[in-house]
C-alpha positions in Angstrom: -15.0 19.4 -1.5 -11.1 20.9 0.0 -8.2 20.0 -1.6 -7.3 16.8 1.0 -10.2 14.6 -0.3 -9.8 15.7 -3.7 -6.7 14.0 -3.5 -7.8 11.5 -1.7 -10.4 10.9 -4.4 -7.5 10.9 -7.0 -6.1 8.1 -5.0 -8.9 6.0 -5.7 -8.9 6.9 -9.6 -4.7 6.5 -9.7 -5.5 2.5 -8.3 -8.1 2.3 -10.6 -5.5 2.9 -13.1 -2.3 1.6 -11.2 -4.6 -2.2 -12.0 -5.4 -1.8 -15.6 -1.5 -0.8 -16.0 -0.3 -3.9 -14.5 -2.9 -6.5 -15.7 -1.7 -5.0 -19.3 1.1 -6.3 -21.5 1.2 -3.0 -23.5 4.6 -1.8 -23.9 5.7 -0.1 -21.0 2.9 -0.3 -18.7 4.9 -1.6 -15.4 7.1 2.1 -15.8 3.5 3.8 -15.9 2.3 1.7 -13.2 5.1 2.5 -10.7 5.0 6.3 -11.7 1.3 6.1 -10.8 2.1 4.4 -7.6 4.7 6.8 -6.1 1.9 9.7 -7.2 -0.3 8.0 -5.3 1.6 7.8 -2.1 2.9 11.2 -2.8 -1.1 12.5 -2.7 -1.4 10.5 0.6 1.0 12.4 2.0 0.2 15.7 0.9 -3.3 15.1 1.5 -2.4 14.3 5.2 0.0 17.3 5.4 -2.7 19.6 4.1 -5.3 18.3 6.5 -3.0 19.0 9.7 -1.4 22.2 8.5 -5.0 23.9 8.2 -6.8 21.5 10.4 -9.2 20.7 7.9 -11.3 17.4 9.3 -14.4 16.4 7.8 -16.4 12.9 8.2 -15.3 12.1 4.4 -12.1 12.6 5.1 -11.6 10.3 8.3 -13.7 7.5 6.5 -12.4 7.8 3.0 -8.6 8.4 3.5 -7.9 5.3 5.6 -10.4 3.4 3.0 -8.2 5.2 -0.3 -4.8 4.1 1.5 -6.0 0.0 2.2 -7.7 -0.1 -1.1 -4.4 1.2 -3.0 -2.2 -1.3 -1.2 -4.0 -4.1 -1.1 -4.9 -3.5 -5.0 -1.3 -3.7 -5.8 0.3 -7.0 -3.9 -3.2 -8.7 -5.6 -1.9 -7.7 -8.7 1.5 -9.3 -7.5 0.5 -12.5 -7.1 -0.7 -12.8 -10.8 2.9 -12.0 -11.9 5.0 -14.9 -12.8 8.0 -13.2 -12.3 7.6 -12.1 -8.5 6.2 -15.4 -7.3 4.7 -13.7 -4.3 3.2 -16.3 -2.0 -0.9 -15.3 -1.7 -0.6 -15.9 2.1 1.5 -13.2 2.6 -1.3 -11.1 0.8 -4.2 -12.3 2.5 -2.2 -11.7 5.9 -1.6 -8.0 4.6 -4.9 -7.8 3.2 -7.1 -9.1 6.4 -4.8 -7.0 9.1 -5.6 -4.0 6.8 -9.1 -4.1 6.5 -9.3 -5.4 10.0 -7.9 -2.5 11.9 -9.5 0.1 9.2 -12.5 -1.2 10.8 -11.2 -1.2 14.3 -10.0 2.4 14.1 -13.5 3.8 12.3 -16.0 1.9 14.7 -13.6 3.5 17.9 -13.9 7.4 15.7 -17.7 6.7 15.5 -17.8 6.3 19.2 -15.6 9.6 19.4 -12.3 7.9 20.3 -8.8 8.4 18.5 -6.6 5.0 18.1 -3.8 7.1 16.5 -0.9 5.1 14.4 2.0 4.0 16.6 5.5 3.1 15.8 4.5 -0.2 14.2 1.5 1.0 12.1 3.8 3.6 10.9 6.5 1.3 10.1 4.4 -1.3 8.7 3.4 1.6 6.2 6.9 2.4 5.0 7.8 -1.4 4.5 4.5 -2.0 2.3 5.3 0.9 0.3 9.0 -0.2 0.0 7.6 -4.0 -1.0 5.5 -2.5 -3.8 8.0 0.0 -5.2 10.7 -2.9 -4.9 8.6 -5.1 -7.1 7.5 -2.6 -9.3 11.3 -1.8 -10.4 12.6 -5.2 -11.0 9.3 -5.6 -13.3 9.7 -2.7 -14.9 13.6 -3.5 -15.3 12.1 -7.1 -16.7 9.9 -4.7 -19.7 12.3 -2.4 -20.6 15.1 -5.4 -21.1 11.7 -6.7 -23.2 10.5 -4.2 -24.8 13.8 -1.7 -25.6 16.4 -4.6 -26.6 19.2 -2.2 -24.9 20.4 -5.1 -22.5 19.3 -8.7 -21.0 18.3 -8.8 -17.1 21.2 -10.6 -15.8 21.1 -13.8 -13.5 22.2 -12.3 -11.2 20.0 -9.5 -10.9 17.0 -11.8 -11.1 18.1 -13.5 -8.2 19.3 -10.8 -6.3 15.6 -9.2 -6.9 14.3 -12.8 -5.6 16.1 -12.2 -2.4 15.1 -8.7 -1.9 11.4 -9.1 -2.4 11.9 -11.8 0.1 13.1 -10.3 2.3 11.0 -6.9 2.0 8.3 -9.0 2.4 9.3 -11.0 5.5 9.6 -7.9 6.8 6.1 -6.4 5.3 4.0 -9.6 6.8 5.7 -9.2 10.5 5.2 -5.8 10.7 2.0 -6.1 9.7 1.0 -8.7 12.2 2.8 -6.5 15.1 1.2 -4.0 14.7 -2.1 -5.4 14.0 -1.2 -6.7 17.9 0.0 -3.7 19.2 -3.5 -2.2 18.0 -5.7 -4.7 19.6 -3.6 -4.3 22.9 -3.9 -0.5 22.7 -7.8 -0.8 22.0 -8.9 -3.6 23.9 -10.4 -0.7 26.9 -12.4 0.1 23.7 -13.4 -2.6 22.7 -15.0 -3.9 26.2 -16.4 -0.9 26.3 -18.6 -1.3 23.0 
């Protein structure tokens, strides 16, 4: 196995243990849980770097990355909506969820048939803003444990609510992004479609 799906591998292992850190109320599990997160995207990004830089391609690789990527992000908002302290709505999750798994498919049935739908400017965008989301939420709940579990200081009012607006707003901008480009995919496939 080369190094881009090994990592790609650990990316499934790092969600596996992204979820037991946040359905855990262990001391400082929400800090772990966001350092295993930003790993995880950093391994997607080396992983993708690697692969182009040496053009190493192989079948595992094409189904497995997309697969490792979806699976990690769509792990973590379901482990938002379980948190109290986020009160992240579940439709904004199962719009995420059902665009990811939707174009995953899209873009692996069009690479079976030998033909590239390659990430645009929205999907692209929509990538960065779900990553900001998640890391977003992760800091204010790990700012919320270590006010818990160190005693140094009291989240503030006004934090929390400023945090309340923020995730808001990051994910206002998550969901639309994520249904543009979920459009601009079908409008850029369609030929491709018709065809199968």
């Amino acid at each position: 196995m080369n190094l881009p799906n090994k990592l790609t591998v650990s990316r499934l292992f790092a969600t596996v243990i992204f979820v037991l850190l946040m359905v855990s109320e262990l001391p400082y599990t929400k800090l772990a849980a966001l350092i295993v997160f930003v790993l995880a995207c950093i391994t997607d990004w080396i992983d993708g770097k690697l692969a182009r830089m040496f053009n190493i391609h192989t079948d595992f690789g094409k189904l497995m990355d997309p697969l490792a990527d979806k699976i990690l992000i769509s792990s973590a908002f379901i482990t938002f909506i379980e948190r109290p302290e986020v009160a992240l709505p579940s439709w904004c999750v199962i719009i995420i969820i059902s665009r990811e798994f939707a174009i995953t498919g899209l873009r692996l049935l069009a690479a079976s048939d030998g033909k590239i739908i390659p990430a645009g400017f929205w999907g692209k965008n929509k990538t960065i803003s779900q990553i900001v989301a998640i890391i977003t939420i992760l800091v204010y709940l790990t700012s919320i444990e270590l006010s818990l579990n160190t005693g140094w200081y009291a989240v503030p009012d006004w934090m929390n609510a400023l945090f309340t607006y923020l995730i808001l707003i990051v994910m206002i901008a998550t969901v639309f992004l994520t249904v543009m480009s979920g459009i601009m995919y079908l409008a850029k496939s369609w030929h491709i479609l018709k065809e199968m």
